[in-house]
LOTORMAR-737279 format. One record per residue (C-alpha): residue in one letter; x negated, y negated, z. Coordinates in pm, 1 decimal, decimal comma, m for minus. Example, Ala and Ser with C-alpha at 12.3 -4.5 7.8 and 13.67 -1.06 7.14 Angstrom:
> A|m1230,0|450,0|780,0
> S|m1367,0|106,0|714,0
// end
This chain:
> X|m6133,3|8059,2|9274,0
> X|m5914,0|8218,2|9524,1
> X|m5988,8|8481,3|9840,9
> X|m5995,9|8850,6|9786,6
> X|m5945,8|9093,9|10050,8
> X|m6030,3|8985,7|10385,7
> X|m6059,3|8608,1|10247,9
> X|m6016,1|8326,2|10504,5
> X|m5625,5|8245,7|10621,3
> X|m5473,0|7935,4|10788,0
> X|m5509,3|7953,6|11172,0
> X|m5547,2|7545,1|11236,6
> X|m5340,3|7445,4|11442,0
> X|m4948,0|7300,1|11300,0
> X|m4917,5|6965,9|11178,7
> X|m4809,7|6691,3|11480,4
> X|m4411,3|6748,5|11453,5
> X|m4383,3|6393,8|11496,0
> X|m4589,3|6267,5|11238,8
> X|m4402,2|6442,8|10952,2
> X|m4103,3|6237,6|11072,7
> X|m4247,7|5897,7|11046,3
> X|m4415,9|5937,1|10749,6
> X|m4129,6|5971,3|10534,1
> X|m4170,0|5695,6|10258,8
> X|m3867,7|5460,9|10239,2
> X|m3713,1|5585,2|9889,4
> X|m3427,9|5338,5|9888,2
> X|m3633,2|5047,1|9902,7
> X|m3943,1|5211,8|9679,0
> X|m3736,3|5310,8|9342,6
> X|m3477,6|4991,1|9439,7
> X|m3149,4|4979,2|9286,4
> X|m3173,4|5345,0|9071,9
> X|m3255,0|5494,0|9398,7
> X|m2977,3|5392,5|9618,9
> X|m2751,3|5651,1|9861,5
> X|m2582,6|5742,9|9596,2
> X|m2419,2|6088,4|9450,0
> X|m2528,0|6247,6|9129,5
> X|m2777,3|6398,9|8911,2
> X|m2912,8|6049,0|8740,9
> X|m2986,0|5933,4|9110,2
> X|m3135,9|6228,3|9234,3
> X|m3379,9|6192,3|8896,5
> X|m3453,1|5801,7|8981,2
> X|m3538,7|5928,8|9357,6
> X|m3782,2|6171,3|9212,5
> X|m3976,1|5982,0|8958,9
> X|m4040,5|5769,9|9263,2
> X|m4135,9|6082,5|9466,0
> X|m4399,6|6197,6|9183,8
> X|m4562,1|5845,8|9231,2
> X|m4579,2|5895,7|9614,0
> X|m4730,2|6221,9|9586,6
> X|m4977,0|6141,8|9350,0
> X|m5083,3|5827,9|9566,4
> X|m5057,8|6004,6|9933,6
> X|m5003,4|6360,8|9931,1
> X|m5021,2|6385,1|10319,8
> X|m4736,9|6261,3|10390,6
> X|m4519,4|6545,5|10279,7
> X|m4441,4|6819,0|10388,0
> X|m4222,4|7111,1|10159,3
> X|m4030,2|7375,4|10240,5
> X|m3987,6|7673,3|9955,6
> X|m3926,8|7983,8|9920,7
> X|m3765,5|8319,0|9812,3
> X|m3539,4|8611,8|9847,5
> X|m3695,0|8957,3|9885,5
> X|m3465,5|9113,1|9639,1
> X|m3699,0|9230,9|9382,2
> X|m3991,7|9117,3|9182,5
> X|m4051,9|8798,1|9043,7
> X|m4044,0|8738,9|8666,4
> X|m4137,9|8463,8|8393,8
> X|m3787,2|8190,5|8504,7
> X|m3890,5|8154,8|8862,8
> X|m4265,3|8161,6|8740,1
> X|m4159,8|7877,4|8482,4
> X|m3903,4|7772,0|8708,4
> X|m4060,6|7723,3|9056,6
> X|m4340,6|7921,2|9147,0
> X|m4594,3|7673,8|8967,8
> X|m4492,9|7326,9|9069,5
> X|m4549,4|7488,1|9421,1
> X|m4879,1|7556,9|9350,6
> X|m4940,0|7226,7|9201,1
> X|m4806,9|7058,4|9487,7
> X|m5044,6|7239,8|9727,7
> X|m5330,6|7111,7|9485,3
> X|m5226,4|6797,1|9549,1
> X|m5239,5|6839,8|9946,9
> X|m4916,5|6887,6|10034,4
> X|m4826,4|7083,0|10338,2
> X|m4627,6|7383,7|10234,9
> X|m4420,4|7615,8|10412,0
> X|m4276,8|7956,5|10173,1
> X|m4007,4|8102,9|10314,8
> X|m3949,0|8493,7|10270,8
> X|m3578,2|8490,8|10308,9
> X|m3534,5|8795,9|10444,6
> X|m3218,6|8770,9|10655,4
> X|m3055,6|8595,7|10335,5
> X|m3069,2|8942,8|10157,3
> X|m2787,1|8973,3|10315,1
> X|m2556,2|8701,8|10223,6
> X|m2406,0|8881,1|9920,9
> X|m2528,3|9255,5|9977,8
> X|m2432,7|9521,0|10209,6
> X|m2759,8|9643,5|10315,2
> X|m3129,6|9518,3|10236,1
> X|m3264,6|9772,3|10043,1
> X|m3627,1|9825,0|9995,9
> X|m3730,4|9539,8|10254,5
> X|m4084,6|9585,6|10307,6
> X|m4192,4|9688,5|9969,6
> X|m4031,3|9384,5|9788,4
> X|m4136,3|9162,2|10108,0
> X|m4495,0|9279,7|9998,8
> X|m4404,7|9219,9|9633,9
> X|m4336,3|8864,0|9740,4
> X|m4708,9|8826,0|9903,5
> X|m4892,0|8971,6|9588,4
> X|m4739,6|8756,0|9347,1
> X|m4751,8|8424,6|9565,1
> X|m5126,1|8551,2|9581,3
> X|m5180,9|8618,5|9159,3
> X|m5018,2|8289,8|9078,8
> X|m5246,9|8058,2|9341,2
> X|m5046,0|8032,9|9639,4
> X|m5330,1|7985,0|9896,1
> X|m5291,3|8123,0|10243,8
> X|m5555,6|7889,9|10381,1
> X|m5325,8|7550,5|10302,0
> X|m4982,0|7717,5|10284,5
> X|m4819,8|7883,8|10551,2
> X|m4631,5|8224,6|10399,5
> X|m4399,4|8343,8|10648,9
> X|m4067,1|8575,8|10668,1
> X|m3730,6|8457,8|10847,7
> X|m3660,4|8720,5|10990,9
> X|m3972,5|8674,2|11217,1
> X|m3910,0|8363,3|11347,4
> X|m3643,5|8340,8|11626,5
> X|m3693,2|7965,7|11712,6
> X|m3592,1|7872,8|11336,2
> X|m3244,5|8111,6|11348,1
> X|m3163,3|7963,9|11691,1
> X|m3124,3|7648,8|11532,8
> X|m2808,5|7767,9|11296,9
> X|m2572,6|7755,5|11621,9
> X|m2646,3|7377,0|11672,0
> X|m2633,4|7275,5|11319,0
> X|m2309,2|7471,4|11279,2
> X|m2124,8|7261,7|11544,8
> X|m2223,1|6924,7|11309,8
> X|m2053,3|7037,5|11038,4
> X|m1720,8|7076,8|10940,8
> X|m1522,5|7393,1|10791,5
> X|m1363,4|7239,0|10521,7
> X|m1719,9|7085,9|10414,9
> X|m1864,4|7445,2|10429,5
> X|m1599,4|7595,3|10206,9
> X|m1627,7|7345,6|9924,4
> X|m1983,8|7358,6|9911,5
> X|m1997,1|7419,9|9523,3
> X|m2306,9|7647,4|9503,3
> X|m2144,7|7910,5|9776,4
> X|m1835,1|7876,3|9603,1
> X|m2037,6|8015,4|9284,4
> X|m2245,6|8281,0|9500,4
> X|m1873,7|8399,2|9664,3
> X|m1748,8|8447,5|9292,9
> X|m2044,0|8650,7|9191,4
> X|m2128,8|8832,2|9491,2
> X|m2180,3|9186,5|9543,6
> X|m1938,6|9236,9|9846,1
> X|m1583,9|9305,3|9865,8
> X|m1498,1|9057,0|10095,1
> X|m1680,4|8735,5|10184,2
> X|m1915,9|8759,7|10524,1
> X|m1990,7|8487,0|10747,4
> X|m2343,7|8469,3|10677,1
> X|m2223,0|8378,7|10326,7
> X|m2018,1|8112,8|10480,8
> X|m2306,4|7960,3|10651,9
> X|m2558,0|7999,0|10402,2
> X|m2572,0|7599,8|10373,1
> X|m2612,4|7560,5|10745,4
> X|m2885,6|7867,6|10768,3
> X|m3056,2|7689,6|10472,3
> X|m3066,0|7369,8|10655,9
> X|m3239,3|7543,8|10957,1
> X|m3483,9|7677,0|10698,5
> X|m3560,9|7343,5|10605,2
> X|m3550,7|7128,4|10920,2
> X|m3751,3|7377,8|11146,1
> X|m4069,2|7247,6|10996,0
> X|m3905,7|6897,9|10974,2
> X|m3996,9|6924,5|10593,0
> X|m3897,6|6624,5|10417,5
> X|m3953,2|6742,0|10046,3
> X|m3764,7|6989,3|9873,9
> X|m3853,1|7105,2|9529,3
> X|m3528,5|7227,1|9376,5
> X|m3282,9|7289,8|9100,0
> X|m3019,6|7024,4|9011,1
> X|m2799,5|7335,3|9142,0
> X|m2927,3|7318,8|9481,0
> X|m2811,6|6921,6|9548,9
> X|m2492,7|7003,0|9768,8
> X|m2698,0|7237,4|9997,6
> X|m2975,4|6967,3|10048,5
> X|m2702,5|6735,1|10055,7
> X|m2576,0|6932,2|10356,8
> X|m2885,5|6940,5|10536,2
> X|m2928,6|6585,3|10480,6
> X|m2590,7|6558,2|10651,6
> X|m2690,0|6751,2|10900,3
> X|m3021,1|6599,1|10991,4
> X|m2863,4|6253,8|11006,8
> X|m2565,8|6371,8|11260,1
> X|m2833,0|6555,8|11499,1
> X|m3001,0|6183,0|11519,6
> X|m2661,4|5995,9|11548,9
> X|m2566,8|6257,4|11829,0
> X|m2850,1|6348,4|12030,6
> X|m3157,2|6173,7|11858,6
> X|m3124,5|5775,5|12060,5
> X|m3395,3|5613,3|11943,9
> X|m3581,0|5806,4|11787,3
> X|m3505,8|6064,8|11568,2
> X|m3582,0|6438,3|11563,7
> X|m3532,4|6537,2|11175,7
> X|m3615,6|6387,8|10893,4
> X|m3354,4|6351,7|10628,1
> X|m3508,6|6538,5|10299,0
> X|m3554,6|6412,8|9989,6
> X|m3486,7|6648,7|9684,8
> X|m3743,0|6669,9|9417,3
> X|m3601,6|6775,0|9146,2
> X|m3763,5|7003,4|8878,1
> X|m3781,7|6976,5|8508,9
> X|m3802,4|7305,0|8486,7
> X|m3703,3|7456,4|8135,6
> X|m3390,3|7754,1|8171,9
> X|m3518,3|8058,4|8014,6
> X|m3291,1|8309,1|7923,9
> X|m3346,9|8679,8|7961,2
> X|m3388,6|8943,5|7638,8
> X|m3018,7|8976,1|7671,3
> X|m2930,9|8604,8|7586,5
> X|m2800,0|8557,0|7937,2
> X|m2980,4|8383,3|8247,9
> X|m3306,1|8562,7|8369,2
> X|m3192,4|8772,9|8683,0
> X|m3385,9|9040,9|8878,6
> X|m3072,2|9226,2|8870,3
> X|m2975,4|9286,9|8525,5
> X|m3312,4|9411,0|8425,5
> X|m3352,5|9104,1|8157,4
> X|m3712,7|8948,0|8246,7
> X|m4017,4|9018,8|8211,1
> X|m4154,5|8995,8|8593,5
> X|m4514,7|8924,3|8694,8
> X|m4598,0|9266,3|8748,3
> X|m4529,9|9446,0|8429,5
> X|m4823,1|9562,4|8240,5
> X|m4893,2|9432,0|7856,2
> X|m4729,3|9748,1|7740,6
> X|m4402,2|9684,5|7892,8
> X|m4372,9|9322,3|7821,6
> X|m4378,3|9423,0|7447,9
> X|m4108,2|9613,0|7509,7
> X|m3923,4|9404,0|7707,1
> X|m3983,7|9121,8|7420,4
> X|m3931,9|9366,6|7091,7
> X|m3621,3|9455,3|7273,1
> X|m3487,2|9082,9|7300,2
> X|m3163,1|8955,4|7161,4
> X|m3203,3|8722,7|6831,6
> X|m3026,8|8651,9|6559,7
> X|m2949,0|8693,9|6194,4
> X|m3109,2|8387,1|6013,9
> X|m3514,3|8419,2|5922,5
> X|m3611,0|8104,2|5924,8
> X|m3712,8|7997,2|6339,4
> X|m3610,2|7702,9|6442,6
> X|m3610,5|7522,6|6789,8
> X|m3233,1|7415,7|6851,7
> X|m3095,4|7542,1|7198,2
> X|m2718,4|7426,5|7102,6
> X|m2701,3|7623,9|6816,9
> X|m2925,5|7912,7|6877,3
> X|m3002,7|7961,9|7254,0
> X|m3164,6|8300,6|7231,8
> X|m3385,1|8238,5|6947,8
> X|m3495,9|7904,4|7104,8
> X|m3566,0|8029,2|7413,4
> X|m3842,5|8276,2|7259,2
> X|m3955,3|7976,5|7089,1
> X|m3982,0|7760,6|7429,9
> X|m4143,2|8072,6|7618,1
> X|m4430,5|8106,2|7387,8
> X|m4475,5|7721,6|7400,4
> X|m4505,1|7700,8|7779,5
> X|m4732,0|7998,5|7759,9
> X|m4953,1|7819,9|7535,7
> X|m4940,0|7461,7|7598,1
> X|m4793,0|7349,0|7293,6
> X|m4480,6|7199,6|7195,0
> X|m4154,1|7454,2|7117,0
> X|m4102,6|7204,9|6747,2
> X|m4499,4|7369,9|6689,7
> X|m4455,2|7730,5|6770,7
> X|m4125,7|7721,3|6584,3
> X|m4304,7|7546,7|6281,7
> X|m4598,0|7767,8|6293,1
> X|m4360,9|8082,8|6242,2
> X|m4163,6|7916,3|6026,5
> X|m3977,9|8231,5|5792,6
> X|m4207,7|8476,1|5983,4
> X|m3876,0|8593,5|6129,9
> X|m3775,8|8751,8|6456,1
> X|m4057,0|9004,2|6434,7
> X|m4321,4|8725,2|6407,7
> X|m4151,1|8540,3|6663,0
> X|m4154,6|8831,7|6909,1
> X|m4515,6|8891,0|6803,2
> X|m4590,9|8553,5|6913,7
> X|m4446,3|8550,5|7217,6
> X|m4584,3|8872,7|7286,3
> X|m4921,1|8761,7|7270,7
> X|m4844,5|8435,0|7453,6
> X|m4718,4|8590,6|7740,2
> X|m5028,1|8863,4|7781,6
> X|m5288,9|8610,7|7729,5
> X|m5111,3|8387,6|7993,6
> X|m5055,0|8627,0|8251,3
> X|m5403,3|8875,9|8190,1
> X|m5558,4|8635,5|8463,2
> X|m5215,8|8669,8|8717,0
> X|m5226,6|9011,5|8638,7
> X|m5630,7|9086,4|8715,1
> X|m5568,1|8886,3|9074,6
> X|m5251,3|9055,4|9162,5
> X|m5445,4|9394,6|9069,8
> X|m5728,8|9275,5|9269,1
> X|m5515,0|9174,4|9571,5
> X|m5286,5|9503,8|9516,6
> X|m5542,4|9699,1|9671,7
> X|m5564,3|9617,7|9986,9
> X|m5200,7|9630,4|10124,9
> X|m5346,3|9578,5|10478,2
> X|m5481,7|9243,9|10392,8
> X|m5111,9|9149,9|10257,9
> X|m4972,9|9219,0|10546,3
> X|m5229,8|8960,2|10734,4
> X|m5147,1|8716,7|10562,7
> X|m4767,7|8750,5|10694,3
> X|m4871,7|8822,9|11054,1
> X|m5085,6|8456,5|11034,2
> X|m4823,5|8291,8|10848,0
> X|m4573,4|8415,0|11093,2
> X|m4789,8|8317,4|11404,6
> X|m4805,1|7933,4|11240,5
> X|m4400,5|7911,3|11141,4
> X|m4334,1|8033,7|11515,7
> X|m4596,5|7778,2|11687,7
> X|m4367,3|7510,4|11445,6
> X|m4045,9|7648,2|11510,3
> X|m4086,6|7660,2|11895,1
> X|m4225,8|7294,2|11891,3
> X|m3887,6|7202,8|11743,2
> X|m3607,7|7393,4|11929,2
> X|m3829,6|7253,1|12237,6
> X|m3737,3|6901,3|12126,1
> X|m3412,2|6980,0|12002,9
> X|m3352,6|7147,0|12364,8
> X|m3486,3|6837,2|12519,1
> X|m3252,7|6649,4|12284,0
> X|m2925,5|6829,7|12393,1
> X|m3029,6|6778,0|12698,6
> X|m3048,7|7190,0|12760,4
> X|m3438,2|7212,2|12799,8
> X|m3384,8|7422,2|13174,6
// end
């Protein structure tokens, strides 16, 4: 079930601020050895097996913090990729904050085109796919002042030369839109950690690509405590949970991107994801096989039409066997309508009443700003500038 138009949103009052930071299960101790303060990717897996089992056995005592840039719609990778796991975490019970990172449209564009209609975009689809307003709060950044206030403090606990080799905004610098490099871009890893540590979340669901900017905010979290915390601290330190997701690539044989007009997004119609799919790169040999080494594009067809239909990509790629591309593209096809018809009818449904939409921000934003005011009060307090 979910609410149509004019359906009941959160108004409760936030979670007790202080709560979320003692609840934060001891990970070190829990997974033992494996999960030890330790660098890398194998780690960061051991930590999260151990989260799955703590969320599974006490929900409550997580909170998340997820979200989005308004830069377009959303398509089948971040469906596949994120968008999911979120909802299935706020099955489970945990408290979730999404983040509609507006302001961050701007870290690697000159302007922010098309704001409120892709803002909106955002809401529908967070809507279609099961995002429930009623136990997750949907909010944009731009609306809430107390979280951005936070960037100034968190800049002064980090270092330049830690900000600059920040891998991931090394990557965004080399593929970004601008001419020249802005600051914002600079302090994406700080902003990010004020995204994350406003609503003292202490769970983030994210790419193995994302591990030096929690890393960061980790960093950053544990030098507010050392320096103005005393006893007691004011942040949690987040723990990553990293996703399995599969990486689909778009029908150009590259990585899905709202940009390059390669994906098939949650919006498009049955008519135009058949021609988004008959238009996808293959390749020569009939017989379909499922081996991403040695034939990426045709394999990730293969895996699409699997996670659309619950099965294995070794059975879909045996069941077309020397069908070809055409029968693979057929399948797929019909995978991907028959998954998304039931996305498509709530979006639809929800698509009607922009007004109601729009609610759901305003609420959302009311709740982020009662959270975000609770904390700069205490950091404030902390700094000892509370006058």
């Amino acid at each position: 079930m979910f609410p149509g138009p004019g359906g009941a949103v959160l108004t409760s009052a936030p979670t007790d601020q202080e709560t979320i930071v003692t609840t934060i299960p001891d990970i070190a101790t829990l997974a033992g050895e494996a999960a030890a303060e330790t660098s890398g990717t194998a780690t960061a897996r051991a930590r999260s097996a151990v989260l799955e089992t703590l969320i599974q056995r006490d929900p409550g005592r997580f909170r998340i913090l997820t979200g989005d840039r308004p830069t377009g719609r959303l398509h089948l990778g971040h469906y596949f990729g994120t968008l999911h796991n979120r909802v299935r975490l706020q099955n489970l019970g945990v408290e979730t904050f999404v983040i509609i990172a507006d302001y961050q449209v701007l870290t690697d564009r000159d302007a922010a085109e098309n704001l409120p209609e892709y803002v909106e975009d955002l809401v529908l689809d967070y809507l279609a796919i099961g995002v429930d307003p009623a136990r997750s709060t949907i909010f944009a950044h731009s609306a809430v002042p107390a979280l951005n206030q936070l960037l100034l403090p968190f800049l002064s606990l980090v270092s330049v030369a830690e900000l600059s080799r920040n891998p991931t905004v090394k990557d965004e610098i080399a593929h970004s839109r601008q001419s020249s490099v802005s600051g914002l871009m600079f302090t994406y890893p700080a902003h990010q950690a004020a995204d994350i540590l406003f609503c003292k979340a202490n769970l983030v669901p994210a790419g193995q690509d994302q591990l030096p900017h929690l890393e960061l905010t980790r960093t950053v979290a544990r030098r507010f405590n050392d320096r103005y915390g005393g006893a007691t601290p004011v942040f949690p330190e987040p723990e990553v949970l990293l996703s399995n997701a599969p990486l689909l690539l778009g029908t150009d044989g590259v990585k899905m991107s709202k940009s390059r007009g390669n994906a098939v997004t949650l919006a498009a119609d049955a008519d135009e994801t058949a021609r988004l799919i008959r238009g996808a790169k293959t390749d020569s040999e009939r017989h379909i096989t499922y081996d991403p080494a040695n034939r990426p594009e045709v394999s990730s067809l293969v895996l699409l039409a699997a996670l659309c239909q619950g099965r294995t990509a070794q059975e879909v790629a045996a069941g077309i066997g020397s069908g070809g591309a055409a029968a693979l593209k057929r399948t797929v096809t019909e995978a991907v309508n028959d998954h998304l018809a039931p996305i498509r009818a709530r979006r639809a449904e929800y698509g009607r009443d922009r007004t109601y939409l729009r609610q759901i921000l305003r609420d959302g934003n009311e709740r982020a700003n009662a959270v975000a005011d609770a904390t700069l009060t205490q950091v404030r307090s902390a700094m000892n500038s509370n006058y």
